[in-house]
VOGU-3710 file (C-alpha; in Angstrom, 3 decimals, decimal comma):
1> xxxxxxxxxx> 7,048/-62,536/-24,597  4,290/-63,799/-27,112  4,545/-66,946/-25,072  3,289/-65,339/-21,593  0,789/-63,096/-23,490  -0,918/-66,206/-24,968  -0,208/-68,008/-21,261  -1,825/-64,992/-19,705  -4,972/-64,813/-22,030  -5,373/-68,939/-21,487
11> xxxxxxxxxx> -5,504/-68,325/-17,904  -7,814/-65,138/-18,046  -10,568/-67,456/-20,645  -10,207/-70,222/-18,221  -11,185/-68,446/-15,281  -14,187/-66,447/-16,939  -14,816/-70,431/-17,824  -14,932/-71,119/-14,076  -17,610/-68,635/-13,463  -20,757/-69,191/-12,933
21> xxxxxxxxxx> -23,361/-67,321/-15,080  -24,841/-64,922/-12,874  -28,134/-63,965/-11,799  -30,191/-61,453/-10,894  -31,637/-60,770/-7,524  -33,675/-58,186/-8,115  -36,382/-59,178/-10,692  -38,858/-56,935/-12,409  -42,810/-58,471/-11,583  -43,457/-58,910/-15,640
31> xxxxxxxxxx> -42,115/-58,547/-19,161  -42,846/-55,436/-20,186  -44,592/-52,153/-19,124  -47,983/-50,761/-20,786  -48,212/-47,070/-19,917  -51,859/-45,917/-20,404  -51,915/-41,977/-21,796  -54,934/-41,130/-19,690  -53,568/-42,227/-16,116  -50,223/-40,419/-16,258
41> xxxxxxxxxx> -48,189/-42,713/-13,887  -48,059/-46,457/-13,048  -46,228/-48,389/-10,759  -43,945/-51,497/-11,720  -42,908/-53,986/-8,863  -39,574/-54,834/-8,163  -38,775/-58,301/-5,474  -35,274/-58,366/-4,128  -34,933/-62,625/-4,132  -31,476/-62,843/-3,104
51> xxxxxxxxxx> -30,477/-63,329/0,293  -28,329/-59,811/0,340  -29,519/-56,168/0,272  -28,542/-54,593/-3,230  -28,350/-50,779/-4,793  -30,610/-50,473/-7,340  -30,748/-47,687/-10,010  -33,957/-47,321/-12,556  -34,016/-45,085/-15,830  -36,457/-45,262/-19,204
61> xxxxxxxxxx> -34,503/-44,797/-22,261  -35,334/-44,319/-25,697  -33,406/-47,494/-27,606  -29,866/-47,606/-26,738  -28,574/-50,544/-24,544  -25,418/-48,527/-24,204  -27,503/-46,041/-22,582  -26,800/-44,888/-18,797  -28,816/-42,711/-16,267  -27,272/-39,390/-16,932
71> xxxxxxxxxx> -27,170/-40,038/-21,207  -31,068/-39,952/-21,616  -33,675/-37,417/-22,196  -37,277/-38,930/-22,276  -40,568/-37,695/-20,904  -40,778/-40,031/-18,168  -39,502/-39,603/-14,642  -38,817/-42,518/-12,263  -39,156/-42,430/-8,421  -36,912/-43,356/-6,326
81> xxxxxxxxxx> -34,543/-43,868/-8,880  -32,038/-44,678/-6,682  -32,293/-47,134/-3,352  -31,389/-50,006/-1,576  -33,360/-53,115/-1,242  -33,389/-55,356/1,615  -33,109/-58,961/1,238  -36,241/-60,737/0,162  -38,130/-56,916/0,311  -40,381/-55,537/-2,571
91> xxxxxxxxxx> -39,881/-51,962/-4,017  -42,577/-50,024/-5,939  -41,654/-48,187/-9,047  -43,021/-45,156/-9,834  -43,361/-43,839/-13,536  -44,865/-40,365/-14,436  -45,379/-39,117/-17,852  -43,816/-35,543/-17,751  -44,340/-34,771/-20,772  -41,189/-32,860/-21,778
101> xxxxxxxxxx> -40,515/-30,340/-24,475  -42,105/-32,648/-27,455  -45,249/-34,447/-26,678  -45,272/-37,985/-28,058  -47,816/-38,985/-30,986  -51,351/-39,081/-29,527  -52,643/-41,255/-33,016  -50,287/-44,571/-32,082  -47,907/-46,244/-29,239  -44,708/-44,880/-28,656
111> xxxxxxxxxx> -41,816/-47,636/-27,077  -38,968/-47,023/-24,180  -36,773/-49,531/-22,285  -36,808/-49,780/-18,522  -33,334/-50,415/-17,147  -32,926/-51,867/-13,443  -29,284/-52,009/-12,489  -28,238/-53,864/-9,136  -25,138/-53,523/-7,765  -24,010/-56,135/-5,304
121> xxxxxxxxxx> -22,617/-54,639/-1,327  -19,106/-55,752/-1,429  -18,423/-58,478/0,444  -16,944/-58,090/4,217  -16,932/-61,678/5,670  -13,373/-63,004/6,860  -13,738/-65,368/4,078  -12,875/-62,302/1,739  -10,325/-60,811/3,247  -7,079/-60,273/1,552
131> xxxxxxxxxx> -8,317/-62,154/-1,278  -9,320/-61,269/-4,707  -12,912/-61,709/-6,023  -15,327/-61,070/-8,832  -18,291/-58,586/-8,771  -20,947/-58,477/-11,421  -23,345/-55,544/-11,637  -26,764/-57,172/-13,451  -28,723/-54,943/-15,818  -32,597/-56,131/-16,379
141> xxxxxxxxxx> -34,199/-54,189/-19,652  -37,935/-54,739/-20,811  -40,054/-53,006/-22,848  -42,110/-49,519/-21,514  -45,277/-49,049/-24,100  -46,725/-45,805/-23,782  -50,439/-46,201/-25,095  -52,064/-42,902/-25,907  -56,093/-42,726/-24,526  -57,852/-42,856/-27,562
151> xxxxxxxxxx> -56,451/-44,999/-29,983  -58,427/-47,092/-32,261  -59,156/-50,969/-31,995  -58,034/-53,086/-29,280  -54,624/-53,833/-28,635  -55,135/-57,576/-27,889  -56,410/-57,732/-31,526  -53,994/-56,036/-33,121  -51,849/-59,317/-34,179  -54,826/-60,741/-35,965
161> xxxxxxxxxx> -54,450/-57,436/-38,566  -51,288/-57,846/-39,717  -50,938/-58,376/-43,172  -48,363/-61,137/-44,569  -46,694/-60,993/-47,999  -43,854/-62,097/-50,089  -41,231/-59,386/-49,390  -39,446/-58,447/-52,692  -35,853/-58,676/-53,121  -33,336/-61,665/-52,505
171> xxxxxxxxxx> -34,295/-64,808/-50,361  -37,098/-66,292/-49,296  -38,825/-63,770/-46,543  -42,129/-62,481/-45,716  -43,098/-58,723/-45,308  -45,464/-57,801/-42,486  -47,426/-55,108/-42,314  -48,917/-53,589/-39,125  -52,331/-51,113/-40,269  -52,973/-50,848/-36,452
181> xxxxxxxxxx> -51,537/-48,119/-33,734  -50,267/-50,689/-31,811  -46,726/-52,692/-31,628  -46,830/-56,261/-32,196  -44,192/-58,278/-31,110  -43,619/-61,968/-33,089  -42,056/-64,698/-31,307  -42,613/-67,460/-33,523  -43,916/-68,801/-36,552  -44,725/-71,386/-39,119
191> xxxxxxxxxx> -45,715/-72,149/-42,659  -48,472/-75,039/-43,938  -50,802/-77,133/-42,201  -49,101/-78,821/-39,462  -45,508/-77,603/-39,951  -42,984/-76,841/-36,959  -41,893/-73,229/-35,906  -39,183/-72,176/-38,414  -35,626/-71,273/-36,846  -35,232/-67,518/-35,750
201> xxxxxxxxxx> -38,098/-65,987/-36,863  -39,513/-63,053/-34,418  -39,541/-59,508/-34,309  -41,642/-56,410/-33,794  -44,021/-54,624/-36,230  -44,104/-50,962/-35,190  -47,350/-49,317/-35,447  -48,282/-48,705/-39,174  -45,011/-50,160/-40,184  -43,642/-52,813/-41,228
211> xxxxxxxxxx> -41,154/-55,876/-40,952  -39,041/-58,333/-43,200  -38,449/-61,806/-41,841  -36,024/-63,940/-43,061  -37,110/-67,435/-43,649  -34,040/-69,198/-43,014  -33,532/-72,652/-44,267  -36,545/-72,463/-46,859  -35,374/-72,871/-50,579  -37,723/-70,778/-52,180
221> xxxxxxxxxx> -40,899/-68,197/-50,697  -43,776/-69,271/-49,973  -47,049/-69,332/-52,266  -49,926/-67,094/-51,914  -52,149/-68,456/-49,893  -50,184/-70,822/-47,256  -51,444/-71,199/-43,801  -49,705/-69,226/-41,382  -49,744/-69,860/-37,722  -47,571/-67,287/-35,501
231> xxxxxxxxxx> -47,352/-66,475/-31,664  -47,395/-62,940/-30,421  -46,384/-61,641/-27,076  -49,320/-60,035/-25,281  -49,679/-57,012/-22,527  -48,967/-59,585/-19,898  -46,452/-60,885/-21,335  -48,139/-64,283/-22,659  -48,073/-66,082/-25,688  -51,065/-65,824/-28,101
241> xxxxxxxx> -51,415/-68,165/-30,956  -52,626/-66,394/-34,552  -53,726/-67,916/-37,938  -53,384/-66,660/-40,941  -52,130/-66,800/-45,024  -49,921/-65,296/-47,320  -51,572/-62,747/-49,046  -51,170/-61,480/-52,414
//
């Protein structure tokens, strides 16, 4: 028996092996979403690439990747949020700010996720028929930033605030601090004059918050004082380059 379980599970790893990875169809037109507080809706693109219709399901939620359309509560509401999209079509998006029972923080940015589900039509060509196949339903996430009107400085600034320290505790790491109401999102980074990106080092610094980063594969921490140079994510999704030290 132990022998056709293992046989079995051989077979089942082999085939997922076979698989291509798949891809989605329907792609979102950017990396994230900035909601501004004072418009109270925007509208994010959607382009249906693949060369079959899909069903397509949108929802905001507030963190959880486990989340699903009818487990979330947030102040936004998303229309349609259900729909099918023709082959090589676009779809509009549309986002309103409801609101809801507790009004979010009007002194700093408050984050979301937008989920885009497609589901695939099942296949009906003769090709198919009586045979078994494989179906993968594809689930795009990116970030929603909802941006009060208001808020002080400019968000396209906002990386060259943060502050970088030794973080206390075990291991070499830095502690980032954020003094601005906007999130800042790390991608990259490097120590000394003419040094390469160290391994695994990004993150996001929430809005007067702050972050540890591990510095992996560095013996000791940093001195005060050594040049920093780190890339940041901007509101279009592009990669800014920052300078910068370790402070004291």
């Amino acid at each position: 028996m132990n022998i056709l379980i293992r046989a079995f599970g051989a077979a089942v790893v082999a085939l997922c092996l076979a698989i291509p990875a798949a891809q989605a169809s329907v792609v979102i037109g950017g990396t994230r979403v900035v909601f501004p507080g004072q418009q109270g809706e925007v509208t994010v693109r959607l382009s249906n690439e693949g060369d079959h219709p899909a069903l397509v399901e949108a929802w905001i939620d507030t963190g959880n990747a486990d989340s699903t359309p009818d487990s979330v509560t947030t102040p936004f509401l998303i229309t349609p949020p259900l729909f099918r999209m023709e082959s090589h079509k676009d779809q509009s998006l549309r986002i309103l700010y409801t609101q809801g029972s507790q009004p979010l923080p009007t002194d700093r940015e408050s984050i979301f996720w937008l989920n885009v589900l497609e589901i695939p039509p099942k296949p009906d060509g003769h090709e198919f028929a009586g045979r078994n196949y494989l179906q993968f339903a594809i689930r795009s996430r990116i970030k929603l930033f909802y941006r009060p009107a208001g808020l002080a400085g400019d968000a396209l600034k906002a990386a060259d605030k943060l502050i970088f320290q030794i973080a206390p505790g075990q291991g070499a790491a830095l502690q980032v601090h954020n003094p601005t109401p906007y999130y800042v999102t790390i991608s990259n980074l490097s120590l000394g004059a003419g040094s390469k990106p160290l391994a695994a080092i990004s993150g996001m610094v929430a809005p007067f918050g702050d972050l540890r980063l591990p510095l992996k594969g560095l013996a000791q921490t940093p001195a005060v004082g050594t040049p920093i140079v780190f890339v940041t994510i901007n509101d279009f999704g592009a990669a800014d380059t920052h300078k910068g030290a370790v402070a004291p």
